[in-house]
C-alpha positions as CSV (number, residue, x, y, z in Angstrom):
1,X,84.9,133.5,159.4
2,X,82.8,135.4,157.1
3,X,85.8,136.3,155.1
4,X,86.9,132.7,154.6
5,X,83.5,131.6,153.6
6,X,83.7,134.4,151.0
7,X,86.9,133.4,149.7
8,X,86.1,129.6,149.8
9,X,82.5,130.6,147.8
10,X,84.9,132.3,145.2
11,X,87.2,129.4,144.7
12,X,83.9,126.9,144.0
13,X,82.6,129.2,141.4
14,X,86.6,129.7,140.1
15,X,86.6,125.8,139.8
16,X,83.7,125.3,137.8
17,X,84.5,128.2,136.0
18,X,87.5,126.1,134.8
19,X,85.6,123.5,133.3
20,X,84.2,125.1,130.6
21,X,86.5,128.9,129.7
22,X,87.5,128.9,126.3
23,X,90.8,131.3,125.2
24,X,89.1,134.4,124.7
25,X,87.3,134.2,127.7
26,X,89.8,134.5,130.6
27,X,88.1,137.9,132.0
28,X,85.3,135.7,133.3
29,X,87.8,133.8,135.7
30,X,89.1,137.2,136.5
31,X,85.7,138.5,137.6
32,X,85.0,135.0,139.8
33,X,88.0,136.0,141.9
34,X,86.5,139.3,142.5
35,X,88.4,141.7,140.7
36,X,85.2,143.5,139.6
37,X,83.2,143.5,143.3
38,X,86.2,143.3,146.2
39,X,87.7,146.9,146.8
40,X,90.7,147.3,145.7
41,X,92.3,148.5,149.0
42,X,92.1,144.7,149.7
43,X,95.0,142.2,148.1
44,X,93.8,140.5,144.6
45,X,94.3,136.8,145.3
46,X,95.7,134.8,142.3
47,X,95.1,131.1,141.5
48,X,98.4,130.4,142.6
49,X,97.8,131.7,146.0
50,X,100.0,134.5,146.5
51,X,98.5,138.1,146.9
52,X,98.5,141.5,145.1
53,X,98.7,144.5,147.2
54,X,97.8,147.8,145.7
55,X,100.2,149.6,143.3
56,X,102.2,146.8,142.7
57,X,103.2,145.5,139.0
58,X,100.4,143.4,138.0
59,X,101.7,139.6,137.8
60,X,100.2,137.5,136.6
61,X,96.7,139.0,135.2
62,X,95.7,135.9,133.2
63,X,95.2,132.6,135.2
64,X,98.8,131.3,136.3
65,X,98.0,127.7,134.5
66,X,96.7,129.5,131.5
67,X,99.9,132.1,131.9
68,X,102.5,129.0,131.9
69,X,100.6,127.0,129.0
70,X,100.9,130.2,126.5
71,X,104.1,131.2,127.2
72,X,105.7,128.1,128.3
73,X,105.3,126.1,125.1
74,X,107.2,123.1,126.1
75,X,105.3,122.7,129.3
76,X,101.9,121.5,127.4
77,X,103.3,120.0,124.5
78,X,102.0,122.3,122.2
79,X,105.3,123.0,120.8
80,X,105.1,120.3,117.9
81,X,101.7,121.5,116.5
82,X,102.4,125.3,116.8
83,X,105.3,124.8,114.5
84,X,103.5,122.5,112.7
85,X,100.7,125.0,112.0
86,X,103.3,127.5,110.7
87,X,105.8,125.2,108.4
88,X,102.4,125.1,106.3
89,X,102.0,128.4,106.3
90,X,105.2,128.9,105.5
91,X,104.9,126.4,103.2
92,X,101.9,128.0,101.3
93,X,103.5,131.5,100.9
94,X,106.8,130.4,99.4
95,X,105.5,127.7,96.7
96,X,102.3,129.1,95.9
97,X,101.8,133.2,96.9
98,X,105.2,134.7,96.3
99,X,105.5,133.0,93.0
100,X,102.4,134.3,91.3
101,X,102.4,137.7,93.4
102,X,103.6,140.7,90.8
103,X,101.5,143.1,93.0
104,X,103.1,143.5,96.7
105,X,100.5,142.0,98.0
106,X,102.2,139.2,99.8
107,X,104.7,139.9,102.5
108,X,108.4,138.5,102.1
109,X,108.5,136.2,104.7
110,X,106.0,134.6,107.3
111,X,106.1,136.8,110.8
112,X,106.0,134.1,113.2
113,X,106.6,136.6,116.5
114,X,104.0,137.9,118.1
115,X,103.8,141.6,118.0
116,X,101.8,144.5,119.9
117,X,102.1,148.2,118.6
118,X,101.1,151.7,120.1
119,X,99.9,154.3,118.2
120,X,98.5,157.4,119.7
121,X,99.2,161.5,120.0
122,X,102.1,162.5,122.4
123,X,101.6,162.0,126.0
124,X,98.5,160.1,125.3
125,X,100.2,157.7,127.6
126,X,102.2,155.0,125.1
127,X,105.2,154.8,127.2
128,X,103.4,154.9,130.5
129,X,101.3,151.5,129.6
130,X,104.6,149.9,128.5
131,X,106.7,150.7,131.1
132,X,103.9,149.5,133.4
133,X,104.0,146.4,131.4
134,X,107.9,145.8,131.6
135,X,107.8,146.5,135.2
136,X,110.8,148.7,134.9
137,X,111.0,152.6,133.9
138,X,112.6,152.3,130.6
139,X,110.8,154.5,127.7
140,X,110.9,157.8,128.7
141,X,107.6,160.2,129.8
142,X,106.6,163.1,129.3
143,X,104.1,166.0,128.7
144,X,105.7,166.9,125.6
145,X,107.0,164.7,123.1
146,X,109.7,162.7,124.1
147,X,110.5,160.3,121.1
148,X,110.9,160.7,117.7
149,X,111.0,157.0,116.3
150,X,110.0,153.5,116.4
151,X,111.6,151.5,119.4
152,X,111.1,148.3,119.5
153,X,111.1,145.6,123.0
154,X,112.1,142.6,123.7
155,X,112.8,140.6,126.5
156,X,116.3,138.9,126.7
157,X,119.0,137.5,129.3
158,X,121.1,140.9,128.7
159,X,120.5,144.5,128.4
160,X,121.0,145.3,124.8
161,X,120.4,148.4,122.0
162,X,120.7,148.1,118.8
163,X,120.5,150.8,116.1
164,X,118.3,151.1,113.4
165,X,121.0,150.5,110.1
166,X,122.1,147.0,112.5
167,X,118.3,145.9,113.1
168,X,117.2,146.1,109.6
169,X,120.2,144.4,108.3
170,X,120.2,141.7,110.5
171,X,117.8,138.6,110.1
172,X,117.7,137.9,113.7
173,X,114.2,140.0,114.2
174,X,113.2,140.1,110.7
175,X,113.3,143.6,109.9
176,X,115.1,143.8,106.7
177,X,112.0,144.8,104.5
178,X,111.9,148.3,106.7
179,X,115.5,149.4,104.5
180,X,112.6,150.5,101.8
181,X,111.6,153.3,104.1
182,X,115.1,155.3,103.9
183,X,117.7,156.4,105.9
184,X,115.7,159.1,107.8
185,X,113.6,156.7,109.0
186,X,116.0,153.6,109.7
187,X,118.6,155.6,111.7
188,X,115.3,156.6,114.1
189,X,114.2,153.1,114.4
190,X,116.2,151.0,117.3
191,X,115.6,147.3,119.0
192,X,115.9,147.3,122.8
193,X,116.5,143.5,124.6
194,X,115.9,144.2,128.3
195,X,116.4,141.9,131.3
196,X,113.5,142.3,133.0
197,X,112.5,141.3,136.9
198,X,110.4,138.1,137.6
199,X,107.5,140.6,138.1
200,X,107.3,142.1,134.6
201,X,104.6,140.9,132.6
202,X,106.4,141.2,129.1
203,X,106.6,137.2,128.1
204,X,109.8,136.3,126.3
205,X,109.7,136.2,122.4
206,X,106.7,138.9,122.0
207,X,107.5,141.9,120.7
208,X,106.5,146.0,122.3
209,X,106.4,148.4,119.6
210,X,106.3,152.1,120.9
211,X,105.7,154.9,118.3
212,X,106.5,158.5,117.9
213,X,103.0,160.9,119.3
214,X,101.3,162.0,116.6
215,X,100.7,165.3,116.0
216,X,99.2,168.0,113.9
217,X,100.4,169.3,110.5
218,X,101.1,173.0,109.7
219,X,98.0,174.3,108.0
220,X,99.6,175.3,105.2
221,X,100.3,171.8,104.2
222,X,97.8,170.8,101.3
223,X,97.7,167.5,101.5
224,X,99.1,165.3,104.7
225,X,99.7,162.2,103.3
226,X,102.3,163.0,101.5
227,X,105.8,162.0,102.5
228,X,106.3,165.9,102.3
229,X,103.3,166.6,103.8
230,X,104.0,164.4,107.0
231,X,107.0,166.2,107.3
232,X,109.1,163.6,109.1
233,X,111.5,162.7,106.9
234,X,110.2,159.5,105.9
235,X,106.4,157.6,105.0
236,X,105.1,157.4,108.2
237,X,101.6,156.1,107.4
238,X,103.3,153.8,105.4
239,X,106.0,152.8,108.3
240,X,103.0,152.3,110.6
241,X,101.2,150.1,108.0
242,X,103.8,147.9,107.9
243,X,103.9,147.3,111.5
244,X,99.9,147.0,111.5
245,X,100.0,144.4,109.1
246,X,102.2,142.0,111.2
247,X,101.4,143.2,114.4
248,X,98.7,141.0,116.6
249,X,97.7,143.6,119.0
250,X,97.2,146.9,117.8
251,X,96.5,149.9,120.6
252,X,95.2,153.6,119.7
253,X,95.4,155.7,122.5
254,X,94.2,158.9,123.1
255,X,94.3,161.2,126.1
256,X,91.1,163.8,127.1
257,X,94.1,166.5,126.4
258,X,92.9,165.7,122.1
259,X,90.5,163.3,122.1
260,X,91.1,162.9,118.6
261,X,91.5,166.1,116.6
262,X,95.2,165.2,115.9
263,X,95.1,165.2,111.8
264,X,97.6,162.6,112.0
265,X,95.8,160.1,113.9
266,X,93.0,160.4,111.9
267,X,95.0,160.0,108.7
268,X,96.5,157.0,110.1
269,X,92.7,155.2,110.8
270,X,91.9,156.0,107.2
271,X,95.0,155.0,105.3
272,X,97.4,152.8,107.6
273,X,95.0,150.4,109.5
274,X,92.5,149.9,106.8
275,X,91.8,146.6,107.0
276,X,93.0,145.8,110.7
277,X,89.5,146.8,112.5
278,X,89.5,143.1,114.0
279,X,92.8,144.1,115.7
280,X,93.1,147.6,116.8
281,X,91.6,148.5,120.1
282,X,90.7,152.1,120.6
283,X,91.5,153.4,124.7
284,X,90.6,156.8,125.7
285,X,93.3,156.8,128.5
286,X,94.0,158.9,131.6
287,X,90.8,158.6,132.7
288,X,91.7,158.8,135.9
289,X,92.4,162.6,135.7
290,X,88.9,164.0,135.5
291,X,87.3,165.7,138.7
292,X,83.7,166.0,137.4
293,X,81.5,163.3,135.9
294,X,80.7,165.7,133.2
295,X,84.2,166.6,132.2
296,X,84.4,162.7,131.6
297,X,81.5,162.3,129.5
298,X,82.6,165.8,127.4
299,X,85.5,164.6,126.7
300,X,84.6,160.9,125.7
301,X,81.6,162.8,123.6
302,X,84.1,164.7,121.7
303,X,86.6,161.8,120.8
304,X,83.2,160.2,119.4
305,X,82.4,162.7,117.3
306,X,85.7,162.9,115.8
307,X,86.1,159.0,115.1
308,X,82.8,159.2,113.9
309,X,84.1,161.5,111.0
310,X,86.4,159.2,110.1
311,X,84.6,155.8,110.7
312,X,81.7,155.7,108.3
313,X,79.7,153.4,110.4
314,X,76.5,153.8,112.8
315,X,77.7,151.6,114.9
316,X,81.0,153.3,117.0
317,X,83.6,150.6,117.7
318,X,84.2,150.1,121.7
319,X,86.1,152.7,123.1
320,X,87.9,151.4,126.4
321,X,88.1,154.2,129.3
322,X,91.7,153.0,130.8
323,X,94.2,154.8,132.7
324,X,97.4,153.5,134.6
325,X,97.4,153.2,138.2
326,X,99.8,156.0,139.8
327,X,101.1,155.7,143.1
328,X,99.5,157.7,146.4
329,X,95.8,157.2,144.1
330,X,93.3,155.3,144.9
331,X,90.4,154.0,143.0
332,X,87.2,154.3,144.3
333,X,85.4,151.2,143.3
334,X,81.9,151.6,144.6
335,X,79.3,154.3,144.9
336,X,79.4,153.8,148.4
337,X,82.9,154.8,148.9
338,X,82.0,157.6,146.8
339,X,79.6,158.7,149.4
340,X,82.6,158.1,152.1
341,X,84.8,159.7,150.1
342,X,84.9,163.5,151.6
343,X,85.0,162.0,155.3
344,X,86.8,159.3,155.1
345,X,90.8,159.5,155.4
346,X,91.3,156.2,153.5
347,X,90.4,157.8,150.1
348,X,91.0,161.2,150.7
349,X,93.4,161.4,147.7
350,X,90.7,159.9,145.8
351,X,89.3,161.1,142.3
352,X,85.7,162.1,142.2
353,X,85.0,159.7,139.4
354,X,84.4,155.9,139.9
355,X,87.1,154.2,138.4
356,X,86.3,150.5,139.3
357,X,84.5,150.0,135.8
358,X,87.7,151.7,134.1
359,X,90.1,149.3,135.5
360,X,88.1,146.3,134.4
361,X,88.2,147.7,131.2
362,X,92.0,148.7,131.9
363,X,92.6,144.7,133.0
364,X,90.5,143.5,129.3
365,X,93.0,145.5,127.5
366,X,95.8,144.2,129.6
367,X,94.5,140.9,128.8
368,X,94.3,141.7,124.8
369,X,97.9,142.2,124.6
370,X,98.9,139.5,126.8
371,X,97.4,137.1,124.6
372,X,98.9,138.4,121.5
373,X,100.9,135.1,121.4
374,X,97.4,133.4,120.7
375,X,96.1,135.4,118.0
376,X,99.4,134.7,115.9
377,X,98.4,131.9,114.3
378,X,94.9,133.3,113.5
379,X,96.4,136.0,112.2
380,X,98.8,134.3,110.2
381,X,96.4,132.2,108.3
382,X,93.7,135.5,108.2
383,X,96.7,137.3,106.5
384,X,97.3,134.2,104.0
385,X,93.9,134.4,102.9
386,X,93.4,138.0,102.6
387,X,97.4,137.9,100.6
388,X,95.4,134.7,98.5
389,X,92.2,136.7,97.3
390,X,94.3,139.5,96.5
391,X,97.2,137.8,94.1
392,X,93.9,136.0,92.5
393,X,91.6,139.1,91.9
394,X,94.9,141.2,91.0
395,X,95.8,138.3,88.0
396,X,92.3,137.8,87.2
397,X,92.4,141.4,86.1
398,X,95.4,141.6,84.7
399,X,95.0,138.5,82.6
400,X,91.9,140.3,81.3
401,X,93.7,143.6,80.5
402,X,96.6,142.1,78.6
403,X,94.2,139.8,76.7
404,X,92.6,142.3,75.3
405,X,95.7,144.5,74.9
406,X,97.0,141.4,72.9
407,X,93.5,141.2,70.9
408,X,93.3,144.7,69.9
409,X,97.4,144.7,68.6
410,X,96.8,141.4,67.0
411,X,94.0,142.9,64.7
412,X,95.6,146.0,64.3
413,X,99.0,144.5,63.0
414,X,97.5,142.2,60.7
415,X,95.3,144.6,59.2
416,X,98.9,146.5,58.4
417,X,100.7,143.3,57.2
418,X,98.2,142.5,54.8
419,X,97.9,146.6,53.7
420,X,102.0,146.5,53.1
421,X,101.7,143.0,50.8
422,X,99.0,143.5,48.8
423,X,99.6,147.3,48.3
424,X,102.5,147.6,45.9
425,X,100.8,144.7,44.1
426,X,97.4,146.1,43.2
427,X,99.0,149.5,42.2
428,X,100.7,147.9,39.7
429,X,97.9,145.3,38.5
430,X,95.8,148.9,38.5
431,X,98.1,150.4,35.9
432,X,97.9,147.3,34.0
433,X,101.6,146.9,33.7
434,X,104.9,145.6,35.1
435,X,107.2,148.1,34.7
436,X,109.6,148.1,36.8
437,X,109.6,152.3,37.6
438,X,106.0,151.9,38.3
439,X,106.6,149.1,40.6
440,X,109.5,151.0,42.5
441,X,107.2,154.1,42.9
442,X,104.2,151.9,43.9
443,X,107.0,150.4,46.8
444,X,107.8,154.2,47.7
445,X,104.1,155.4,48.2
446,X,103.6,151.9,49.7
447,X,106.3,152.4,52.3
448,X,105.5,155.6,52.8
449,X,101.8,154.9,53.3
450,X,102.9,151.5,55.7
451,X,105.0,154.6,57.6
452,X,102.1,156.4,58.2
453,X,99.9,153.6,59.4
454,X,102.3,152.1,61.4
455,X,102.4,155.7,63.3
456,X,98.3,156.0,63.6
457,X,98.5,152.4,64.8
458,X,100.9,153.0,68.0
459,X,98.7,156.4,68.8
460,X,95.4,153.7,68.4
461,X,97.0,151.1,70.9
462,X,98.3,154.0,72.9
463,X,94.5,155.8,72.9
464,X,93.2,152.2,73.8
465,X,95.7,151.4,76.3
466,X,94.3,154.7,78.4
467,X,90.5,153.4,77.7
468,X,91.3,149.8,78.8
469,X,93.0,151.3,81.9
470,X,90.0,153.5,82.3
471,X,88.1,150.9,82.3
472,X,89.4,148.4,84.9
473,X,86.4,148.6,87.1
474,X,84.3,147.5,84.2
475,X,86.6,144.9,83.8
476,X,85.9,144.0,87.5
477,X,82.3,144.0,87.1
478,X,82.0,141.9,84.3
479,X,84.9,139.4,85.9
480,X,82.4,139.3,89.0
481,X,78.3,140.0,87.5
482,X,75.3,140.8,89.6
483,X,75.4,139.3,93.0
484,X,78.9,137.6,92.8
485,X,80.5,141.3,93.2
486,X,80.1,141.5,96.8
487,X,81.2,144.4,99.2
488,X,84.3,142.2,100.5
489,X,85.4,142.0,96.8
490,X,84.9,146.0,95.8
491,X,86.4,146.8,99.5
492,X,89.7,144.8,98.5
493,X,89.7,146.0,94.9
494,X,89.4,149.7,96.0
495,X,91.9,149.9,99.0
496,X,94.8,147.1,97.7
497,X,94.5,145.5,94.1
498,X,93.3,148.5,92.0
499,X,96.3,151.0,93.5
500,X,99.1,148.8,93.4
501,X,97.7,147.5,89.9
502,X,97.8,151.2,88.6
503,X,101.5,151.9,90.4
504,X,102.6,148.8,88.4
505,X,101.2,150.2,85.2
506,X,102.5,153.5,85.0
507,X,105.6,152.5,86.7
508,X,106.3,149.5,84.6
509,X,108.2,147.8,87.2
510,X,107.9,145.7,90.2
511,X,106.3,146.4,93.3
512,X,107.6,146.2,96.5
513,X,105.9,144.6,99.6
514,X,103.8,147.4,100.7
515,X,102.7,148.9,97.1
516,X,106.1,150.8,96.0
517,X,106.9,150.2,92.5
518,X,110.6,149.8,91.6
519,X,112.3,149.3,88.6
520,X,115.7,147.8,90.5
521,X,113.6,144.6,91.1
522,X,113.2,144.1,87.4
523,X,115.9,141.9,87.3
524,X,114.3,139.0,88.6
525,X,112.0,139.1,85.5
526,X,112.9,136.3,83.3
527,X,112.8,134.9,79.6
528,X,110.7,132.2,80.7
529,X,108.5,134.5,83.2
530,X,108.1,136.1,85.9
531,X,109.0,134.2,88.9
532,X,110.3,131.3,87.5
533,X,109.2,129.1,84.9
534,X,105.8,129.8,82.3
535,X,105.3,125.9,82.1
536,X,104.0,125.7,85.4
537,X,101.2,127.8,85.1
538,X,102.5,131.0,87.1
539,X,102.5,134.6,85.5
540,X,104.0,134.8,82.5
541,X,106.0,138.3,82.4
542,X,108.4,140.3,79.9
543,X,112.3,140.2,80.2
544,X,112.7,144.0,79.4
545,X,110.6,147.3,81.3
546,X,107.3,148.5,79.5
547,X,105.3,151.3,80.7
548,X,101.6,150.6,80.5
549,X,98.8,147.8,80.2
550,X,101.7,145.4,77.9
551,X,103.5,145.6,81.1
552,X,101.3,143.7,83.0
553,X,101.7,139.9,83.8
554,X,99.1,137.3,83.2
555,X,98.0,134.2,84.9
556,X,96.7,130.5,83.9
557,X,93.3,129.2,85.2
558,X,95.3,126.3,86.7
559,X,96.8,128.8,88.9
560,X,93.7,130.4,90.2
561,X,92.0,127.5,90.6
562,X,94.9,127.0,93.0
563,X,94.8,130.5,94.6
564,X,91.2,129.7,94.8
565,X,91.5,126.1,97.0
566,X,93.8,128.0,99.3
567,X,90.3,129.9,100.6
568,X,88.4,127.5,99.8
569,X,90.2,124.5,101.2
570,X,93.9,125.4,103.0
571,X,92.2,128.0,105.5
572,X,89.5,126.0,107.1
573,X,91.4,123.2,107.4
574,X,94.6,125.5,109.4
575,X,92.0,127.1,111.1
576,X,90.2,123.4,112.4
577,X,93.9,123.0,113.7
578,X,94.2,126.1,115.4
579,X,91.2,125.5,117.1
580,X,92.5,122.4,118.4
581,X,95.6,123.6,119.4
582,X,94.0,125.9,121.8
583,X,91.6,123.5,123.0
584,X,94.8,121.4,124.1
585,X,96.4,124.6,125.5
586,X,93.4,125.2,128.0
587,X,92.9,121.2,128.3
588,X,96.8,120.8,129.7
589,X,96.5,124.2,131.8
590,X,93.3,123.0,133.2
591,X,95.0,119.5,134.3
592,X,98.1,121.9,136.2
């Protein structure tokens, strides 16, 4: 009776609970049904009615209404909108971004699958979480390191692999941009489609990315971020970068084994997910192996004082203590079953540290990649606008460079042209006389003295072109005075725009998607401009390969006013829409 009044008191506050959850608040539903207060020896009772007993997969984590509406599509009606919501993303990147984007800073095509990526040392427990996600043993585990590329998981009707050179050359999962990386990289990289059992909790169409375990670099090795440095063969941080940038979810796991003093894991939170704080989640895993409080709280002390090194913040990001539920464990969810523990048979293989407030945090994070699907669309548009401030702040100084570039040879040559007219003239109106041998030897020293000129003037432009390069964060400041040059602007001028605007310069080329100069793609430069027509306002560009600031592209004010309405207008309005497209999501899962 008592038990039934319980579970009756739960469903009431569950109920009204309903009324008013939002999407990113599902863990409060969890914590009415009890996950955070009944022991876990007991079955977890789902709002479909059907129990969980212990060591099971975990079905099911999010609400089964709110489970069906995300991944169901169809069965709310939110089909329409979502794609909707995208076609003007979509729309916004092709007509206005990719045009008028010389830089890289605009990916090639609009990523509209959701994505979750691992990143961690080796046997910091990667393959463990997924596999526990799947619901099937598939990635392998281990101690030591057990893979040595990207693998990528999806959930299909069949059991499929395919390689790396098929995936990349194949539109089907949008992978082709990863080709830039190199062989040594592409023929590690392979796409799994698994059929997976009704109990898995991998939705269809989301995407698992597992990661080779970082590790540390010889100490010989000078500098690390090099591709030689990394020593795999390929760009690494760069490989990873790519996947942070169109991932949704991103999860950096380490284990109490190095809490953090890999070299490579530190290298990749200061150069590869620069940018993605408001995705990454950081999980100190395998918690569940400490005997002693104080090894515990060691051990989490220590990875703290190594991010700390690399995060230059006083405030320390969370740091979720998770672990993954092994079989013939139990967690001890209460201090009073702690007190039990030594006489009691029931948790006799029990760890001596409390683990109930690990698994809630295990269940958030759980939750966090289950509602990738959610954060798509905000991270779409987030990435539109960040791509938008960057093409306009990279064009605003690159229009001021070449300006002045333009200024300076304007003056110079002029100055010339009028020396080589009036020279040969005034040497012979000196002599007072028309001769014609004076007037050929004036034309001699003339010629020779235009020669000369003509030499000092290409080492002055050349002198200048270094100063005005020099000189680009002046440029900045005066392009942005005072109070207008805000920390958001100098953040995003020192990490993308002012790097992949100094590649372009001394490559003289075109830049790939993630920063990488290249000459090849200097055939889509055209007579008319770069990208298509001049007349239209674009960027205006050179038909043939310059090294240096005449190399450089410039851009109309009727363009940036347009890059400018795509913050200032575009974005809040897709972001009003996303809002209501989740409101109708909860609305029509609240109604099942």
């Amino acid at each position: 009776i008592e038990s039934t009044k319980v579970l009756l008191h739960n469903i009431k506050i569950s109920c009204s609970q309903l009324f008013t959850i939002d999407v990113c608040g599902f863990c409060h539903v969890l914590q009415c049904w009890g996950f955070d207060r009944r022991p876990v020896s007991q079955p977890l009772l789902f709002s479909d009615g059907y129990a969980q007993p212990p060591g099971a997969p975990e079905t099911n984590v999010l609400p089964t209404s709110l489970f069906n509406a995300v991944y169901g599509g169809g069965a709310v009606g939110g089909t329409s909108a979502k794609l909707e919501i995208e076609s003007k993303i979509d729309t916004i990147h092709s007509s206005l971004l990719r045009p008028n984007d010389a830089f890289g800073h605009v990916p090639r095509s609009t990523y509209s699958t959701p994505m979750v990526i691992l990143l961690g040392n080796h046997s910091a427990g990667k393959s463990t979480f997924i596999n526990r996600l799947l619901g099937v043993e598939e990635q392998e585990t281990g101690v030591a390191p057990t893979d040595d590329g990207f693998t990528v998981l999806v959930r299909g009707d069949v059991n499929l692999d395919t390689d790396g050179p098929s995936a990349v050359s194949s539109p089907q999962h949008q992978f082709q941009e990863l080709s830039q990386y190199g062989p040594a990289f592409v023929n590690h990289f392979r796409v799994k489609t698994r059929k997976l059992p009704d109990s898995s909790l991998l939705p269809p169409g989301m995407m698992i990315v597992d990661t080779p375990g970082m590790i540390d670099t010889p100490v010989h090795v000078k500098d690390r971020t090099t591709m030689e440095g990394q020593n795999r063969g390929y760009d690494f941080l760069a490989v990873t970068r790519w996947f942070a940038q169109r991932s949704d979810v991103i999860l950096l796991m380490f284990d109490p084994a190095n809490p953090g003093t890999t070299g490579e894991t530190l290298d990749v939170l200061t150069k590869s997910l620069t940018g993605f704080e408001h995705k990454f989640l950081i999980l100190m895993n395998k918690v569940d192996m400490f005997d002693k409080v104080t090894d515990f709280a060691r051990a989490y002390g220590t990875l703290c004082w190594n991010l700390s090194k690399v995060i230059r913040m006083k405030d320390i990001p969370r740091i979720y203590t998770t672990f993954t539920p092994l079989p013939g464990k139990t967690v001890i969810s209460s201090s009073a079953e702690i007190a039990a523990a030594p006489s009691s048979p029931s948790v006799a293989n029990s760890v001596a540290v409390p683990l109930h407030e690990m698994d809630r945090a295990r269940r958030e994070v759980l939750e966090e990649v289950l509602k990738a699907p959610l954060r798509r669309l905000d991270n779409l548009i987030t990435e539109m606008d960040e791509s938008a401030k960057r093409v306009l702040l990279a064009g605003q100084v690159s229009t001021k460079l070449q300006r002045r570039l333009q200024t300076r040879k304007t003056a110079v040559y002029s100055g010339m042209g009028a020396v080589c007219f009036l020279l040969p003239i005034g040497m012979g109106m000196s002599l007072f006389s028309f001769n014609p041998g004076l007037m050929f030897v004036s034309t001699i020293v003339s010629g020779l003295l235009t020669a000369g000129a003509l030499i000092l003037a290409k080492k002055h432009l050349m002198e200048y072109e270094k100063q005005l390069i020099a000189a680009a964060d002046i440029i900045l400041e005066e392009l942005y005075p005072g109070k207008h040059l805000t920390a958001e602007i100098r953040q995003r001028w020192e990490s993308s725009v002012r790097p992949a605007l100094m590649e372009f310069i001394s490559s003289g080329g075109m830049v790939s998607s993630d920063g990488v100069a290249s000459h090849a793609s200097s055939a889509t430069w055209s007579k008319k401009g770069l990208f298509g027509s001049g007349s239209a306002g674009g960027i205006a560009g050179r038909s043939s390969v310059t090294i240096g600031v005449a190399c450089l592209p410039t851009m109309s004010q009727r363009m940036m006013r347009k890059l400018e309405s795509v913050s200032e207008r575009d974005v809040p309005n897709l972001r009003t829409e996303v809002a209501a497209y989740k409101e109708a999501i909860v609305r029509n899962a609240r109604r099942q």
